[in-house]
C-alpha positions as CSV (number, residue, x, y, z in Angstrom):
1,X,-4.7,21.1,-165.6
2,X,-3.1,23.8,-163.5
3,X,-4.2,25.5,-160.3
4,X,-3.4,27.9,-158.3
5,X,-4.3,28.8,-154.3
6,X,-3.5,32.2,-152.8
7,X,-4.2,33.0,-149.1
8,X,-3.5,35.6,-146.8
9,X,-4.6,32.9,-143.4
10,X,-0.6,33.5,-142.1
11,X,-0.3,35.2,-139.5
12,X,3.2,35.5,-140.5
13,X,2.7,35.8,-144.1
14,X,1.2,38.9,-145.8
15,X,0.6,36.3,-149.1
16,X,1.3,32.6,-149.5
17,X,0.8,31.5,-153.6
18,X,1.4,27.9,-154.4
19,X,0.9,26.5,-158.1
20,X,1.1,22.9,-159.9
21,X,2.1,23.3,-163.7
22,X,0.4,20.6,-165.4
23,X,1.9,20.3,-169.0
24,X,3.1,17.7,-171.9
25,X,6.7,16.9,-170.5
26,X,8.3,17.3,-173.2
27,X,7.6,21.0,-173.8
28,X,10.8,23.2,-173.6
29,X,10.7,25.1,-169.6
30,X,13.5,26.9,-168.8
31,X,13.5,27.1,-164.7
32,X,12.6,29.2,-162.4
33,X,15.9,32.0,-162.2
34,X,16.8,35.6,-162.8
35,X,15.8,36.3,-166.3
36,X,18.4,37.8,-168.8
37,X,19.3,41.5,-169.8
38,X,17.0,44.2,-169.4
39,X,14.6,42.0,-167.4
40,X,16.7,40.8,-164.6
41,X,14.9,42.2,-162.1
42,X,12.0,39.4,-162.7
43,X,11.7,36.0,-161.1
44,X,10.4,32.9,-162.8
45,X,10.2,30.3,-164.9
46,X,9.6,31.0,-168.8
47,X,8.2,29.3,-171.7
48,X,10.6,28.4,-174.4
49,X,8.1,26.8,-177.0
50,X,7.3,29.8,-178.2
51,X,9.2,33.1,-179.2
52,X,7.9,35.4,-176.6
53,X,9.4,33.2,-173.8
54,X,6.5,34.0,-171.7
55,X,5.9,32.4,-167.5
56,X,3.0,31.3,-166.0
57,X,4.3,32.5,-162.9
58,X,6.6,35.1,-161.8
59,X,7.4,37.8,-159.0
60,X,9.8,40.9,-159.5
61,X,12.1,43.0,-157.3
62,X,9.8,46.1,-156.9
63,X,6.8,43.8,-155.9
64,X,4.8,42.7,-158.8
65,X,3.4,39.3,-158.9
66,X,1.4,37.4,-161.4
67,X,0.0,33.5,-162.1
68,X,-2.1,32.6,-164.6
69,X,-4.3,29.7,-165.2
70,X,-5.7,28.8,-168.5
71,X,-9.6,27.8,-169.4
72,X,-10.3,24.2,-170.4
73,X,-12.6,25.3,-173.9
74,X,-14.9,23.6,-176.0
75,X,-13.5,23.9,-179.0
76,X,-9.3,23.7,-179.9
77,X,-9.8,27.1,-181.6
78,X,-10.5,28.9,-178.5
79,X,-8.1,27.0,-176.5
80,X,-4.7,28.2,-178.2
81,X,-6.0,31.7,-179.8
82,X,-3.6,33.1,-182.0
83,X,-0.6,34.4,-179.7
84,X,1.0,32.7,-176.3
85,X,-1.1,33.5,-172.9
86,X,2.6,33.8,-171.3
87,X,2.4,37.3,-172.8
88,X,0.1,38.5,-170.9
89,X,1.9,37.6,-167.9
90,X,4.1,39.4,-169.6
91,X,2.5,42.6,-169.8
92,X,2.2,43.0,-166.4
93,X,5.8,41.5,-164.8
94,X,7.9,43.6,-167.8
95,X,6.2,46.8,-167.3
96,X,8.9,49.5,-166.2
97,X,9.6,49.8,-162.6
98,X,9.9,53.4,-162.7
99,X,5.8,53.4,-163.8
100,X,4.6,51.7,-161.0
101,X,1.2,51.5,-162.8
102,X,-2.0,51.0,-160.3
103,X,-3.2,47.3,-160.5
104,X,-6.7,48.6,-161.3
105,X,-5.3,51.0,-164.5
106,X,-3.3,47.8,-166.2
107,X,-6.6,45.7,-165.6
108,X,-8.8,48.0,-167.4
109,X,-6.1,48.2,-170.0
110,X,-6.0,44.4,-170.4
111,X,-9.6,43.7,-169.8
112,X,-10.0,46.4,-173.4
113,X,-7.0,45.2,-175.2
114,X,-7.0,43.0,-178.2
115,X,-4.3,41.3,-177.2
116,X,-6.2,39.1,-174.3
117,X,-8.5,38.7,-177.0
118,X,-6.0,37.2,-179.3
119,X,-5.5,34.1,-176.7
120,X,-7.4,30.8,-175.3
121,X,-9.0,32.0,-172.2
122,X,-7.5,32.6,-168.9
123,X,-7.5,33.7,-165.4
124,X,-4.6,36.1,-164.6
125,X,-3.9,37.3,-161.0
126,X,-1.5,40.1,-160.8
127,X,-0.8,42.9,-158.3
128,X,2.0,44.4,-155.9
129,X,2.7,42.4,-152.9
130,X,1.0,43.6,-149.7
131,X,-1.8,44.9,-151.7
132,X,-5.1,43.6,-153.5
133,X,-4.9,41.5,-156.6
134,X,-6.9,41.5,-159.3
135,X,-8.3,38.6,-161.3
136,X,-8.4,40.0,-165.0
137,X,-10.2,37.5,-167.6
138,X,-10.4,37.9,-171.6
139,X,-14.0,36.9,-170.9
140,X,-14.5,40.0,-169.1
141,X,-16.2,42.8,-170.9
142,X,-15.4,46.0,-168.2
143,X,-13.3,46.7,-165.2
144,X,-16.7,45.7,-162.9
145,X,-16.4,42.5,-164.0
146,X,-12.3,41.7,-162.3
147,X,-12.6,39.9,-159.3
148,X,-10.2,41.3,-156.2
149,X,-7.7,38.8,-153.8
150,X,-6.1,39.5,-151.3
151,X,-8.0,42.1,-149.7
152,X,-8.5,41.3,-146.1
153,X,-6.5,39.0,-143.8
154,X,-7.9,35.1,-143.6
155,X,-8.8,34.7,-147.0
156,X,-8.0,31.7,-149.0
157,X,-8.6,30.9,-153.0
158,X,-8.1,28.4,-155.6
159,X,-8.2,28.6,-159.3
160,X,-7.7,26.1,-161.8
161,X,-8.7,26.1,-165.9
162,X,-12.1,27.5,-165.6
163,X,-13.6,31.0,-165.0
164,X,-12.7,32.1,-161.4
165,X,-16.6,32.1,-160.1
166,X,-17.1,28.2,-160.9
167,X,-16.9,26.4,-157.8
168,X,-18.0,23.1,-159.5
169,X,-14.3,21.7,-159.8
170,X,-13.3,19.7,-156.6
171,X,-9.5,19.8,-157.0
172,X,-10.6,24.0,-156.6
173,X,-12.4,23.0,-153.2
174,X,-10.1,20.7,-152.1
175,X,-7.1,22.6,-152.2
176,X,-8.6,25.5,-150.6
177,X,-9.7,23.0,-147.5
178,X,-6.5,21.5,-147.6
179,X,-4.5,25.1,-147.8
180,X,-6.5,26.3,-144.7
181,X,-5.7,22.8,-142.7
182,X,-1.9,23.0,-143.3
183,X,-1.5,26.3,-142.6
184,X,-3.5,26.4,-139.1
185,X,-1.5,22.7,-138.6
186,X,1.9,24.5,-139.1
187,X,0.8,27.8,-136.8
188,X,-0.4,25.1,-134.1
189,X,2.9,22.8,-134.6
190,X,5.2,26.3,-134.3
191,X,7.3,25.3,-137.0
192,X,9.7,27.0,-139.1
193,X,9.8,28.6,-143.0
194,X,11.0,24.9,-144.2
195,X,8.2,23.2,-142.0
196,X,5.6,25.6,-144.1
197,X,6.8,25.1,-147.4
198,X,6.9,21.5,-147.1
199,X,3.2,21.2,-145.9
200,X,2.2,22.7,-149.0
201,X,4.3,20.9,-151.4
202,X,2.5,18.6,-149.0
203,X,-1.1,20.2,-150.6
204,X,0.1,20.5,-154.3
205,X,1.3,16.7,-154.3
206,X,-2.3,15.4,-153.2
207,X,-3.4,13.0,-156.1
208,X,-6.8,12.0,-155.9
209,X,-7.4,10.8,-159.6
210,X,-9.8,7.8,-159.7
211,X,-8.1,4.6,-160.9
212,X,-9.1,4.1,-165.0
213,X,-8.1,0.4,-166.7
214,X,-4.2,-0.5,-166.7
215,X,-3.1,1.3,-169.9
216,X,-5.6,4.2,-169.8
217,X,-3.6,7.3,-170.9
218,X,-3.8,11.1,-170.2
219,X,-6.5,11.3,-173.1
220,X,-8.5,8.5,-171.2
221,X,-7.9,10.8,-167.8
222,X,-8.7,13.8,-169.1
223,X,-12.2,14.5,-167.9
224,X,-11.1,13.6,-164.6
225,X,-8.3,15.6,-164.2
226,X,-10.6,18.3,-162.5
227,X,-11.1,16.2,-159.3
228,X,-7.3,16.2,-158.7
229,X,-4.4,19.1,-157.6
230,X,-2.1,16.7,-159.2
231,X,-1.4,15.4,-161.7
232,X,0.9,12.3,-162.3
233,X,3.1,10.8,-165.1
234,X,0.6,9.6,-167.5
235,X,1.0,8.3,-171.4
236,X,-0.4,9.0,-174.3
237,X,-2.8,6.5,-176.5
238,X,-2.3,8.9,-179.8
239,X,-0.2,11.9,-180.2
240,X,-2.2,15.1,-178.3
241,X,-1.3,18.6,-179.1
242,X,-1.9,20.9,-175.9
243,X,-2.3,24.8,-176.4
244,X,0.2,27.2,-174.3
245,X,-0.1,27.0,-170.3
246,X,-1.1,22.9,-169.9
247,X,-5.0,22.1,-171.2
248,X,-4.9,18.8,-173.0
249,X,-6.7,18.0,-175.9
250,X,-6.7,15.4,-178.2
251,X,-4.7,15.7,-181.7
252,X,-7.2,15.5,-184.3
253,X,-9.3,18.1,-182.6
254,X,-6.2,20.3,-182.1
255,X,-5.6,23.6,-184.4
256,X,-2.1,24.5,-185.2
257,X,-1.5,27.1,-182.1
258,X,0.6,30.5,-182.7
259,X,0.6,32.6,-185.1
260,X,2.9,33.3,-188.2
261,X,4.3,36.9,-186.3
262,X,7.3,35.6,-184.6
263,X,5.4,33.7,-181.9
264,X,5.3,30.0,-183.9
265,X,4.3,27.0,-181.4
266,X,7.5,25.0,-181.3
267,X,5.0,21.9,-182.1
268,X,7.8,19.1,-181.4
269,X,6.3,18.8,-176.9
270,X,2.9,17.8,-178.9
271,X,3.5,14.2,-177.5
272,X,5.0,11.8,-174.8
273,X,3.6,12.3,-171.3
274,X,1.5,14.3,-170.1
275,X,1.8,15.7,-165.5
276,X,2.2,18.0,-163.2
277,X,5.6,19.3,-164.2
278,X,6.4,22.0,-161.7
279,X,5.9,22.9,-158.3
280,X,5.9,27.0,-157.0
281,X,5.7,28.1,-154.1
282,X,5.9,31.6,-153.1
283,X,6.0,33.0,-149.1
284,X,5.7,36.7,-148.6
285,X,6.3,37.6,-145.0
286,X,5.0,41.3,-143.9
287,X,8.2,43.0,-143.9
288,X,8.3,41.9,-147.8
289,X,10.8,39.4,-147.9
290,X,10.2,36.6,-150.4
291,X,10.8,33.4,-150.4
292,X,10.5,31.8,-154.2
293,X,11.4,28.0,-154.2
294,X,10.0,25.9,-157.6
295,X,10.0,22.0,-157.4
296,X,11.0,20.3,-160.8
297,X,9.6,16.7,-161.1
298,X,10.3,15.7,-164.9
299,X,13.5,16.5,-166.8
300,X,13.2,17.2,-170.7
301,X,13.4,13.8,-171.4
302,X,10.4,12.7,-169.3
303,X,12.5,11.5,-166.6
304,X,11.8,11.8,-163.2
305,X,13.9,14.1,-160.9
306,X,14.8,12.4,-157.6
307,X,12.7,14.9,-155.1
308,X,14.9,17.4,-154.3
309,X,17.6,17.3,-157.4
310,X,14.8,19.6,-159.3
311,X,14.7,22.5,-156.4
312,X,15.4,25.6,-156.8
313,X,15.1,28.3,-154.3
314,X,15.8,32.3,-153.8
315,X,15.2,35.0,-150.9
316,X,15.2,38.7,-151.6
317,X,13.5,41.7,-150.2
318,X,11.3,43.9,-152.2
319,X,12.7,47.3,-152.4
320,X,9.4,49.6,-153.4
């Protein structure tokens, strides 16, 4: 189960986002780059189990960010909906530069559009840099209902895969704590960029799942995997199917997710291990340069990536 922590507590950073990808290892991720052709001017990772090669996660040139977090349902049916939650990240990353569309106009459009209502639930922040973000749900009904990030200096925030306003998860909690402690530890220490980056990593590596039987499996962890920011390597007792963006649940509950439109689950990740896959972390420091560096841990054959061997990292400055 995902999460994500945004926090403006730097003095030296106008927005610090940092995000664990919890997903079946096996599911096609292209990593974090430059993306192709008329979109080159976004950053991220993208999806490639399904057609519309959506991200969880991405910043562009111009400013716009985005990260999305999914809802852990009740039922399989309104976990995967019908079309890939990537594409609503999407929606907001792809739009044209030229448009510069107010955050508050493409929320209302989203929060009204029957394309949020044709996925498994979500949380979606998304914004410009150096300005407030919004938090658009398909649960929302109206524009009243979008929470707003990012609006003052020395705020900090978690979300993981439940609505935004339930503070009952402790992984949410404790990586806000934990945010807030690094950061002031790194201010007080008077290190440098790296210093930062690898306190948080620090934060998103922080594995407090209790310890089950030997053998219990990802299936067997599952309620569990609330109480901890990560997540690590665990098998499989039966093959699982998982719906887009990383919520677990068990194959014979599972619906076939996608649709028949060109946007087809790629249903061959549906088993092997189950972790936290990737590692983001994105630093934007008040003159709007960004610093993007993504941590793989699991190659596509399940394998673990000596730390390091999986990093990727890029620098540019946002011309608005």
């Amino acid at each position: 189960m995902c999460i994500a922590l945004i926090s403006t507590a730097h003095p030296s950073y106008s927005l610090i986002i940092i995000d664990n990808r919890d997903e079946y290892l096996r599911r096609p991720t292209a990593p974090a780059d430059w993306w192709p052709g008329s979109k080159s001017n976004i950053l991220g990772g993208r999806d490639l189990a399904r057609a519309t090669q959506g991200t969880w996660m991405g910043v562009t040139k111009e400013g716009k960010v985005a990260v999305l977090t999914n809802y852990r349902e009740d039922t399989s049916e309104k976990a995967t909906g019908t079309q890939s939650r990537g594409a609503i990240v999407n929606g907001w990353l792809t739009l044209a530069p030229e448009s510069r569309e107010p955050t508050r106009e493409f929320a209302e459009r989203m929060v009204a559009s029957t394309t949020a209502r044709n996925v498994g639930g979500f949380s979606l922040v998304c914004g410009y840099i150096n300005e407030p973000l919004a938090v658009i749900s398909n649960r929302s009904s109206n524009i009243d209902q979008v929470a707003w990030l990012a609006t003052e200096k020395g705020q900090t925030v978690g979300l993981s895969n439940t609505h935004f306003d339930d503070r009952s998860w402790p992984k949410i909690l404790d990586g806000e704590r934990l945010m807030i402690e690094e950061i002031q530890a790194h201010i007080g220490a008077g290190e440098d960029e790296r210093g930062l980056i690898d306190r948080l990593f620090g934060v998103l590596s922080r594995n407090t799942l209790p310890k089950l039987s030997e053998g219990a499996t990802a299936e067997d962890y599952l309620p569990h995997f609330r109480k901890s920011i990560f997540i690590p390597k665990l098998g499989v007792k039966e093959q699982l199917a998982a719906p887009a963006d990383g919520v677990a649940v068990p194959y014979a509950e599972a619906t076939v997710a996608g649709s028949k439109q060109g946007d087809e689950l790629d249903q061959s990740y549906l088993h092997g291990a189950y972790g936290t896959q990737k590692q983001t972390i994105i630093l934007v420091s008040k003159d709007g340069r960004v610093r993007y560096f993504e941590r793989t841990l699991y190659d596509n054959e399940m394998n673990a990536i000596p730390l390091g061997n999986g990093d990727r990292s890029y620098e540019f400055q946002v011309t608005q």
